[in-house]
N, CA, C and O atoms as a CHARMM CRD file, in Angstrom:
* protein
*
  272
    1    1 UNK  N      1.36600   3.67300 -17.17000 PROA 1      0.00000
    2    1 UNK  CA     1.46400   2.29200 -16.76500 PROA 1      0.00000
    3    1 UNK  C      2.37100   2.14900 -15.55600 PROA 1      0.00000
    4    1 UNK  O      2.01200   1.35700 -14.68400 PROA 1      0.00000
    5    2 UNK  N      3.80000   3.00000 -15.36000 PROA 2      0.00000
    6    2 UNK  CA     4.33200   2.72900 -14.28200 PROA 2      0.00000
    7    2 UNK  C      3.72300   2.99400 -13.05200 PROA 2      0.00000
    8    2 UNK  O      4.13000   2.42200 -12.04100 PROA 2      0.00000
    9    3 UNK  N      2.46400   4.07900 -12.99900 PROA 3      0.00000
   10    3 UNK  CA     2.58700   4.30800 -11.94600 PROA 3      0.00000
   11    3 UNK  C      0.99400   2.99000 -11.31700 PROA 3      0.00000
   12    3 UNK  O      0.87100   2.57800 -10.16300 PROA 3      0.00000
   13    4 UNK  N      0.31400   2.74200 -12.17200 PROA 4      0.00000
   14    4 UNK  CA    -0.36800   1.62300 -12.01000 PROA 4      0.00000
   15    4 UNK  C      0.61900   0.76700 -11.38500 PROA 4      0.00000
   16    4 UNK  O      0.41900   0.35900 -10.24100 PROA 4      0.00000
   17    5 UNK  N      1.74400   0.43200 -12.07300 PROA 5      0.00000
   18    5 UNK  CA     2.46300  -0.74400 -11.95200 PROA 5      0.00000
   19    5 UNK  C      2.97400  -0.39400  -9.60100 PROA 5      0.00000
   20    5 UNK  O      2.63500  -1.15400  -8.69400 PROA 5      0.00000
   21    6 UNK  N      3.60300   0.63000  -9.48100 PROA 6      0.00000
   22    6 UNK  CA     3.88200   1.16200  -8.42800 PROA 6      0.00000
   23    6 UNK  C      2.78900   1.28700  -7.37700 PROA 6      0.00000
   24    6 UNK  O      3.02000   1.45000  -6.17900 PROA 6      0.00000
   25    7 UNK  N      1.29600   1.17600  -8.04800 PROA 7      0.00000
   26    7 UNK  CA     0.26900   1.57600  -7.17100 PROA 7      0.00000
   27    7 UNK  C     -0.34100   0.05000  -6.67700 PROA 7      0.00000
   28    7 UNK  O     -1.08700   0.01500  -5.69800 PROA 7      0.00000
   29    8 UNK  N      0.04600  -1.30900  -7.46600 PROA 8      0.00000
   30    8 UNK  CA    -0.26900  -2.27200  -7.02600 PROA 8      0.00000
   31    8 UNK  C      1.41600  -2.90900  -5.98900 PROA 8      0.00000
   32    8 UNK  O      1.35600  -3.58300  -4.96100 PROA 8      0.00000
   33    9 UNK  N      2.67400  -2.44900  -6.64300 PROA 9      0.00000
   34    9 UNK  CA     3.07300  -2.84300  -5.27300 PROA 9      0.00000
   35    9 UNK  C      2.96700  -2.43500  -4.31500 PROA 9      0.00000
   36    9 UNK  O      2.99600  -3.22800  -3.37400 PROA 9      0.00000
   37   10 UNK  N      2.81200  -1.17900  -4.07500 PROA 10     0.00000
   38   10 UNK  CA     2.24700  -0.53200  -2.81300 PROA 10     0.00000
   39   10 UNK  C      1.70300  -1.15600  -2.08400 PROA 10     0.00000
   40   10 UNK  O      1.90800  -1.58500  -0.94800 PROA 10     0.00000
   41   11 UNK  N      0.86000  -1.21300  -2.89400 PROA 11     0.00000
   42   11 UNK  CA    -0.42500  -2.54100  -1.91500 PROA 11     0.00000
   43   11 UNK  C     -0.31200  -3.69300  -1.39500 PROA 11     0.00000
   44   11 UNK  O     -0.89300  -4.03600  -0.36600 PROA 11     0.00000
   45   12 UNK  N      0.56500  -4.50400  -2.16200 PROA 12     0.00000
   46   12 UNK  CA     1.03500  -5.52100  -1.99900 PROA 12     0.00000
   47   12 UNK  C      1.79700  -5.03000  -0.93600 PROA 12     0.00000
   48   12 UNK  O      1.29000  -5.35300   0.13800 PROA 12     0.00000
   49   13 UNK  N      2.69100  -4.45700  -0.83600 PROA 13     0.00000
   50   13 UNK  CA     3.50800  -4.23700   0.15700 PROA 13     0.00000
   51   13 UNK  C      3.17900  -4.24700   1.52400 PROA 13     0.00000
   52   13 UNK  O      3.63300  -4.89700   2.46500 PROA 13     0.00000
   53   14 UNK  N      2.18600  -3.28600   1.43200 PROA 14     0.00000
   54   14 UNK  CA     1.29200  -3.04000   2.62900 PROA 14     0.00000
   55   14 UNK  C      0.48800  -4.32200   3.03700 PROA 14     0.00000
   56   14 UNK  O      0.25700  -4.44200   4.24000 PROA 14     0.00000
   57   15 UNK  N      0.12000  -5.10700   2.35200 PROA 15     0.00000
   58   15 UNK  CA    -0.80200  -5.97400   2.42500 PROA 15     0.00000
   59   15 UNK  C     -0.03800  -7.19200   2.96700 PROA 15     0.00000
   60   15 UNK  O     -0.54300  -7.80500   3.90800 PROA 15     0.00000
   61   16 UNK  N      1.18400  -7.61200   2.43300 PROA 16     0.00000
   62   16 UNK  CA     1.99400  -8.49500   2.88400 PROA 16     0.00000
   63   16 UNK  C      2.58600  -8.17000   4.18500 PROA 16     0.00000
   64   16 UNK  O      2.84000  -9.13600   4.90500 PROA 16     0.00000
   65   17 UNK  N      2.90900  -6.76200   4.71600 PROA 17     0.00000
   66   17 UNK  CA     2.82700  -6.26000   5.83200 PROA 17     0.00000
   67   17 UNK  C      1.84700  -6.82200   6.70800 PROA 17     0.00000
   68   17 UNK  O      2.23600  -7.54900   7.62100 PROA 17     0.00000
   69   18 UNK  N      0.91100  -6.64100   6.59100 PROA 18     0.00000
   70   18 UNK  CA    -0.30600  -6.59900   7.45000 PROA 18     0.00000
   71   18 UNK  C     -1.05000  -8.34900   7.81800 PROA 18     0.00000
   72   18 UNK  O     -1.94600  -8.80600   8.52700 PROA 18     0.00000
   73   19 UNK  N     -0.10800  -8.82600   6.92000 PROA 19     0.00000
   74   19 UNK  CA    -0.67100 -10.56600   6.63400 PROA 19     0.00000
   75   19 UNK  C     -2.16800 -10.79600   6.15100 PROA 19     0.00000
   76   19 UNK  O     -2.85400 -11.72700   6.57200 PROA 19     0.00000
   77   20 UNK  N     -2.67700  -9.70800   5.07700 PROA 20     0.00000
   78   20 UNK  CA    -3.38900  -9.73400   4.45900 PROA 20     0.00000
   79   20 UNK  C     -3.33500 -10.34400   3.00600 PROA 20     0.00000
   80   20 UNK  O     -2.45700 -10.03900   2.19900 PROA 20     0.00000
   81   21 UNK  N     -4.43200 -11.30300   2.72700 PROA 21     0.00000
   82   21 UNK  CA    -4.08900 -11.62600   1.26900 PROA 21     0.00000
   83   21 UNK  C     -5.09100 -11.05900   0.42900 PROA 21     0.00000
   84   21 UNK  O     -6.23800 -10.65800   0.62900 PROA 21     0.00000
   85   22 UNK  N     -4.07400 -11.16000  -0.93100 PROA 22     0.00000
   86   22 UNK  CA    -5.00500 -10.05500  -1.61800 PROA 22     0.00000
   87   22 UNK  C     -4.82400 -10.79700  -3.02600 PROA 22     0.00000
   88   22 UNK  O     -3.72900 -11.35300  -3.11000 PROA 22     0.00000
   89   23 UNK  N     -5.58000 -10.92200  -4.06400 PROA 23     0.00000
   90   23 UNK  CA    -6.17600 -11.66100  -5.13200 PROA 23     0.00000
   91   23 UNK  C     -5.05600 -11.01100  -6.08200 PROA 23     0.00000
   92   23 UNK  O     -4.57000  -9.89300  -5.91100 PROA 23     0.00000
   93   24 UNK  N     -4.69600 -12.01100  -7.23000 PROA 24     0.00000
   94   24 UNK  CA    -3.60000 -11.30800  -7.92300 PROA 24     0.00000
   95   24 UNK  C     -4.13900  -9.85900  -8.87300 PROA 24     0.00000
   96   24 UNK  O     -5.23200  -9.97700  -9.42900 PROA 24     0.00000
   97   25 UNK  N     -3.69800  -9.08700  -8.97400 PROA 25     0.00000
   98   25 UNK  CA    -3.74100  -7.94500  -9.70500 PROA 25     0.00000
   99   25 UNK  C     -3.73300  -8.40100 -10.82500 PROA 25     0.00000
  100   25 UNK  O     -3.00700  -9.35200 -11.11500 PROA 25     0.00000
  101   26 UNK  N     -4.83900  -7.60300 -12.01000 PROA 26     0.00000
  102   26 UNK  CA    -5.19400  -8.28000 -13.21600 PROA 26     0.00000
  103   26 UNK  C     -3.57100  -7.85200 -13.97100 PROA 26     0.00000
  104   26 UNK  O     -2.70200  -7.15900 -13.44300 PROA 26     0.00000
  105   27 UNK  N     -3.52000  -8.48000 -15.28800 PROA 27     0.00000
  106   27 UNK  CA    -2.47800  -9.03500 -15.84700 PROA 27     0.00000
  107   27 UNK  C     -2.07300  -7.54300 -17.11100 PROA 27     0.00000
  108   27 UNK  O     -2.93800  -7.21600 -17.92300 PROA 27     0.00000
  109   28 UNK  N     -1.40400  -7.18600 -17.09100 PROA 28     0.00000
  110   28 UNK  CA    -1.44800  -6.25400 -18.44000 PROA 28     0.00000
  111   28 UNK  C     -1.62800  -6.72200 -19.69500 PROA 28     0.00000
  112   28 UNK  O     -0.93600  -7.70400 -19.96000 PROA 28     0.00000
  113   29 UNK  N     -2.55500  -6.20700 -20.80800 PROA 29     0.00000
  114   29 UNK  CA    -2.88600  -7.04100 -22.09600 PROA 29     0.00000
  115   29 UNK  C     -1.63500  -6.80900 -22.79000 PROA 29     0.00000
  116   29 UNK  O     -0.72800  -5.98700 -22.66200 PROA 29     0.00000
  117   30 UNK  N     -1.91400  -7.98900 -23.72800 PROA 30     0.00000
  118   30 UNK  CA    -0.91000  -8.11200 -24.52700 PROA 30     0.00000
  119   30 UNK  C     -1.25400  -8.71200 -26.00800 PROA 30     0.00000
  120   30 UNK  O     -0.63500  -9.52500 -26.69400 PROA 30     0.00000
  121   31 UNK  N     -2.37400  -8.06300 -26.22300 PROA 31     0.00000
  122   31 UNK  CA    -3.03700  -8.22500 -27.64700 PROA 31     0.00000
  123   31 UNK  C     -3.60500  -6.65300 -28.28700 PROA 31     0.00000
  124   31 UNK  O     -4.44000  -6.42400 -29.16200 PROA 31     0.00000
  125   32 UNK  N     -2.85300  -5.81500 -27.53500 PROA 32     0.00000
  126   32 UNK  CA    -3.31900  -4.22900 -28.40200 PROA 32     0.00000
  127   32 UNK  C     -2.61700  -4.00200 -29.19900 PROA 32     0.00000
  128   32 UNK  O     -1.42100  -3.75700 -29.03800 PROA 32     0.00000
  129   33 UNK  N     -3.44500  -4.04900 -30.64200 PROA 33     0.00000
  130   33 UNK  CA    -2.66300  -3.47700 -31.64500 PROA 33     0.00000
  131   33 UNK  C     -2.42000  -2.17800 -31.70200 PROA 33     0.00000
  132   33 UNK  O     -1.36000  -1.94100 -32.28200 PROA 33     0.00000
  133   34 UNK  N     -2.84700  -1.47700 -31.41900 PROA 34     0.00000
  134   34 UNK  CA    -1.84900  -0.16200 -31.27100 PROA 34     0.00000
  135   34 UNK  C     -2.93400   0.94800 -32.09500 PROA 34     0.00000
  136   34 UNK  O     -2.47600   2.07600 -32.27600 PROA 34     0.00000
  137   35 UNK  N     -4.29200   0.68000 -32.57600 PROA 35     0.00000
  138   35 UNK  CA    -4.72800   1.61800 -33.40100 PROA 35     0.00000
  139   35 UNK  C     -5.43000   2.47000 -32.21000 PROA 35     0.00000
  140   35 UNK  O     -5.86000   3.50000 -32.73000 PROA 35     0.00000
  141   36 UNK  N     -5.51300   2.46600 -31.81000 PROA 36     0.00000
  142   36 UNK  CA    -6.69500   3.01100 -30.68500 PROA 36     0.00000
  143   36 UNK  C     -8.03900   2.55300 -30.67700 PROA 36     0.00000
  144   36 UNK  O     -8.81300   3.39600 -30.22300 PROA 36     0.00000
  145   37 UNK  N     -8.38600   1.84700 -30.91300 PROA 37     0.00000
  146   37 UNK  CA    -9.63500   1.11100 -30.91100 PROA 37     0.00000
  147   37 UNK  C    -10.33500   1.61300 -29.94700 PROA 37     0.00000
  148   37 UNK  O     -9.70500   1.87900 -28.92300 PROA 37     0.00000
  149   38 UNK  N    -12.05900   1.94000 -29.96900 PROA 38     0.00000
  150   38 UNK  CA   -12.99200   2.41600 -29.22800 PROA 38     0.00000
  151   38 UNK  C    -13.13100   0.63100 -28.22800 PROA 38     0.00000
  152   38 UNK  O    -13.35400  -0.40200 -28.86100 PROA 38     0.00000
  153   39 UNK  N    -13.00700   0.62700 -27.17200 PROA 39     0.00000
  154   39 UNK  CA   -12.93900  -0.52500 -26.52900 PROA 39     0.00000
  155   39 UNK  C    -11.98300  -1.17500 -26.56400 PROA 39     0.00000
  156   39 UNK  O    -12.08700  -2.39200 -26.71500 PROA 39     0.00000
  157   40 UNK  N    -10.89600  -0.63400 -26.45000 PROA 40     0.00000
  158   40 UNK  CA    -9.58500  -0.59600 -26.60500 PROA 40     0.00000
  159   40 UNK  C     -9.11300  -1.65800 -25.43900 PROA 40     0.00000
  160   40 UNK  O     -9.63300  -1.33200 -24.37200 PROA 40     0.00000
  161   41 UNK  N     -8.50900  -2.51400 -25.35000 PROA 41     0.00000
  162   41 UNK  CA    -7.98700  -3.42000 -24.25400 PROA 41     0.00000
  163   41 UNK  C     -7.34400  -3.12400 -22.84000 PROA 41     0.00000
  164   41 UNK  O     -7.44600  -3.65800 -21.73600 PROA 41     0.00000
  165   42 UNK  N     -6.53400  -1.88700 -23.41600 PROA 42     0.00000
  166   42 UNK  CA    -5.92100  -0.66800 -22.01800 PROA 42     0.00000
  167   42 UNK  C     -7.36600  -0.22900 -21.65100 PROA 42     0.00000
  168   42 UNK  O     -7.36400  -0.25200 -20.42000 PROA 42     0.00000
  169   43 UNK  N     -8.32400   0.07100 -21.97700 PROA 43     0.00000
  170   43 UNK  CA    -9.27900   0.67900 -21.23500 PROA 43     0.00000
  171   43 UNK  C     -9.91700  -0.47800 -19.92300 PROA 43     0.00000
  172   43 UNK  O    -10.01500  -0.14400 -18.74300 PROA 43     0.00000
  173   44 UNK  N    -10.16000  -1.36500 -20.27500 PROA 44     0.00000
  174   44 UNK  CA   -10.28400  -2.54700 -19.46300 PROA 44     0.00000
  175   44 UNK  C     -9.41000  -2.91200 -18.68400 PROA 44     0.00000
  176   44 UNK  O     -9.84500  -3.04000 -17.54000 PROA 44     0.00000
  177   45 UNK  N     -7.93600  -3.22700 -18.84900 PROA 45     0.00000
  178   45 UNK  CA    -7.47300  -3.14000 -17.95000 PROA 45     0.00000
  179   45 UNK  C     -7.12000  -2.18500 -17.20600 PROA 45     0.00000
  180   45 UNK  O     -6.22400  -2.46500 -16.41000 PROA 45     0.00000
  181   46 UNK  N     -7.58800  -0.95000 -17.18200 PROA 46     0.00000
  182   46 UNK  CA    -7.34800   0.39200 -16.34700 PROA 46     0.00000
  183   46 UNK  C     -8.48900   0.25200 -15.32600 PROA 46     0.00000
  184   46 UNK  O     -8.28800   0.49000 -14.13500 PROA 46     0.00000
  185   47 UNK  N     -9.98600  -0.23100 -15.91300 PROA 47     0.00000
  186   47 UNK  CA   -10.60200  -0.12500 -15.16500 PROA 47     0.00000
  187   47 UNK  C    -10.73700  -1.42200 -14.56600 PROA 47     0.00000
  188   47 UNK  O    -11.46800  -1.36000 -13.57800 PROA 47     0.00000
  189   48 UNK  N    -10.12900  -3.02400 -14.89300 PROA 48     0.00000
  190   48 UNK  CA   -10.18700  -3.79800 -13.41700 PROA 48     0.00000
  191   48 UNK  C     -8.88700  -3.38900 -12.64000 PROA 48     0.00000
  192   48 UNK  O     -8.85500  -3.67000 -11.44200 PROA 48     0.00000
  193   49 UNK  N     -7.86400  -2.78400 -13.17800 PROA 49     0.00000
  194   49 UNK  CA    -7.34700  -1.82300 -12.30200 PROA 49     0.00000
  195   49 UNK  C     -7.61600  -1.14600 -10.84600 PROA 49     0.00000
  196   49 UNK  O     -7.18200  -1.36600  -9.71500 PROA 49     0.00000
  197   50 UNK  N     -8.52000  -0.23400 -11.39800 PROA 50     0.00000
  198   50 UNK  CA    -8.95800   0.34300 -10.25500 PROA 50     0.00000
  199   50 UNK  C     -9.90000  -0.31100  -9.50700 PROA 50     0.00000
  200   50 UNK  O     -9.85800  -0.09800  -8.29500 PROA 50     0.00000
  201   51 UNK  N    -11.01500  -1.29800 -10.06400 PROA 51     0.00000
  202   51 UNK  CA   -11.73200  -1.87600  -9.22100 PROA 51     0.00000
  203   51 UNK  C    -10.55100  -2.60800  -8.32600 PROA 51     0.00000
  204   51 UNK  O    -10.59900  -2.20700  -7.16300 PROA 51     0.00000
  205   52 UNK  N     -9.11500  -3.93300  -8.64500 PROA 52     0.00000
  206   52 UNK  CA    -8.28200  -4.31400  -8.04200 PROA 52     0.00000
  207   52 UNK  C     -7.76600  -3.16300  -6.67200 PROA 52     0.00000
  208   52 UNK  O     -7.72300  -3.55400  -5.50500 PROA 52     0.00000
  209   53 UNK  N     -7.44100  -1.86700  -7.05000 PROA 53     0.00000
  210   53 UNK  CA    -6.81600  -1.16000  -5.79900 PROA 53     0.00000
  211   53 UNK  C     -8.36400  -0.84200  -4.55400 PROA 53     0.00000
  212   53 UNK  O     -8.51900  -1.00800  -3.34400 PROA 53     0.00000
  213   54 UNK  N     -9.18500  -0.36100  -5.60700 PROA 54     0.00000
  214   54 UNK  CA   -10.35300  -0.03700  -4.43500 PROA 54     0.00000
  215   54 UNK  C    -10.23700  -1.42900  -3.47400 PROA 54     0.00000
  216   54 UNK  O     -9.69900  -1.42900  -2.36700 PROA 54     0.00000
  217   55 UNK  N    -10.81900  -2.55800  -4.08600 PROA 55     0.00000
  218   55 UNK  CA   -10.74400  -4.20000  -3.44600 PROA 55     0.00000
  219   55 UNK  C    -10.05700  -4.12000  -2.30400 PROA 55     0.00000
  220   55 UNK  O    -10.58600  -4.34400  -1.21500 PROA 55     0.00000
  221   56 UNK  N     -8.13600  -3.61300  -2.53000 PROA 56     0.00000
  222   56 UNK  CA    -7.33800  -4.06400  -1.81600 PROA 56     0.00000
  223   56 UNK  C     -7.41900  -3.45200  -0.73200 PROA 56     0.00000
  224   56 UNK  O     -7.60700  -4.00200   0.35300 PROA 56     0.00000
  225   57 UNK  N     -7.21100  -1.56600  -1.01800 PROA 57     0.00000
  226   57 UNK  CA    -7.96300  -0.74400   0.16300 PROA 57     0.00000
  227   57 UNK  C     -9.02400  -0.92600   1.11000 PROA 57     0.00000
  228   57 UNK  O     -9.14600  -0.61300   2.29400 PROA 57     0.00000
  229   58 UNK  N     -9.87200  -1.60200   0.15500 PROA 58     0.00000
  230   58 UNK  CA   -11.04100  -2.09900   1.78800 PROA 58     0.00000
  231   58 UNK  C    -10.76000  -3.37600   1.95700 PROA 58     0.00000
  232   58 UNK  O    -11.58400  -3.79300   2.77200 PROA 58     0.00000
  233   59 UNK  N     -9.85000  -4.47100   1.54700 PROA 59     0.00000
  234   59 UNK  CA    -9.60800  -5.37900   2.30400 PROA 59     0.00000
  235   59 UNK  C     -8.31300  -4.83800   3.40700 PROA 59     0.00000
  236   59 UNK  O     -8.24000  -5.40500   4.49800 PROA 59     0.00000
  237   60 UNK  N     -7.65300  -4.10500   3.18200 PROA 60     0.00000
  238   60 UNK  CA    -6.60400  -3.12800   4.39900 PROA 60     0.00000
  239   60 UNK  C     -7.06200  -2.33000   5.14300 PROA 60     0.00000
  240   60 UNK  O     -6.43800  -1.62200   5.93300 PROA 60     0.00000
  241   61 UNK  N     -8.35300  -2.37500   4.93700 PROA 61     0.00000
  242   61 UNK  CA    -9.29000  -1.25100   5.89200 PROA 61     0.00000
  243   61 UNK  C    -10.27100  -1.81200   6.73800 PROA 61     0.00000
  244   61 UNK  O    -10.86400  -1.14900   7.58900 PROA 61     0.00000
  245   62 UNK  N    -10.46500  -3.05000   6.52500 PROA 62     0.00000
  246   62 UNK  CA   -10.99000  -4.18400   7.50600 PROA 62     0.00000
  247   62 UNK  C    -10.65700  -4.45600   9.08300 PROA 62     0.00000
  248   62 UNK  O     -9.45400  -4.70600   9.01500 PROA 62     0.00000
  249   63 UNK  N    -10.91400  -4.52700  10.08000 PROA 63     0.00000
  250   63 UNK  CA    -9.85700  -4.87000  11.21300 PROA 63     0.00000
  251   63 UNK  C     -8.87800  -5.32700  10.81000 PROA 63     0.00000
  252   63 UNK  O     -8.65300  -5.60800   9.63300 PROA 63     0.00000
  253   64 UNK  N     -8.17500  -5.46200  11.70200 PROA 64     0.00000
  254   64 UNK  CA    -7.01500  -6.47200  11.35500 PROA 64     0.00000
  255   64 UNK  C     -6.45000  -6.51100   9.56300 PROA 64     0.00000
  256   64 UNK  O     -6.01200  -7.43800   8.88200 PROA 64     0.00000
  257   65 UNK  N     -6.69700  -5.13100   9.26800 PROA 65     0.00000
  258   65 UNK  CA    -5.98900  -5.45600   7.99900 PROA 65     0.00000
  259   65 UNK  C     -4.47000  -4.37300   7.92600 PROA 65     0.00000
  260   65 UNK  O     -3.57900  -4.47700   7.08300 PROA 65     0.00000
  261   66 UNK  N     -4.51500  -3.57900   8.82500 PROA 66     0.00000
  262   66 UNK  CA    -3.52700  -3.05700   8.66900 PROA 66     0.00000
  263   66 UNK  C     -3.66900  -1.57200   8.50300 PROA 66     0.00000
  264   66 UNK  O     -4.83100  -1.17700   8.40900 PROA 66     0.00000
  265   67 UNK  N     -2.71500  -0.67000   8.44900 PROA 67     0.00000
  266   67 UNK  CA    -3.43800   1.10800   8.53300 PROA 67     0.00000
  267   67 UNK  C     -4.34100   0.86500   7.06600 PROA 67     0.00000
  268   67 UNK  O     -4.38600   0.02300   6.16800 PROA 67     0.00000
  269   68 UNK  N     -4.92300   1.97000   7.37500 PROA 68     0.00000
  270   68 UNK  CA    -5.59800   2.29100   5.74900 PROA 68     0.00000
  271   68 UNK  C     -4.99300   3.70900   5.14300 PROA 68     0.00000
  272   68 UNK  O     -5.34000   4.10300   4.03000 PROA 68     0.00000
């Protein structure tokens, strides 16, 4: 989780750099009970996760968005 957590300020960072705006990063759940459940709530948010960083990367990879 930290490094999720580190991989969206990054972005942000960069992005606020660049005067790019970028859509809030989805929210961490906070309804996993803890069994491991097949469709487990961490699995979902891992993967709008990564759809969120891909997003941000090609909105920073746009002209004018800043290095990529």
């Amino acid at each position: 989780m930290q490094a999720t957590r580190q991989r969206f300020a990054a972005l942000q960072a960069q992005a606020a750099h660049a005067g790019v705006a970028l859509r809030p990063p989805p929210p961490e759940p906070t309804t996993c009970c803890g069994r491991g459940c097949n469709g487990c709530v961490w699995e979902g948010f891992y993967a709008a996760a990564q759809w969120w960083c891909e997003d941000a990367q090609g909105a920073l990879a746009q002209p004018g968005g800043g290095p990529s």
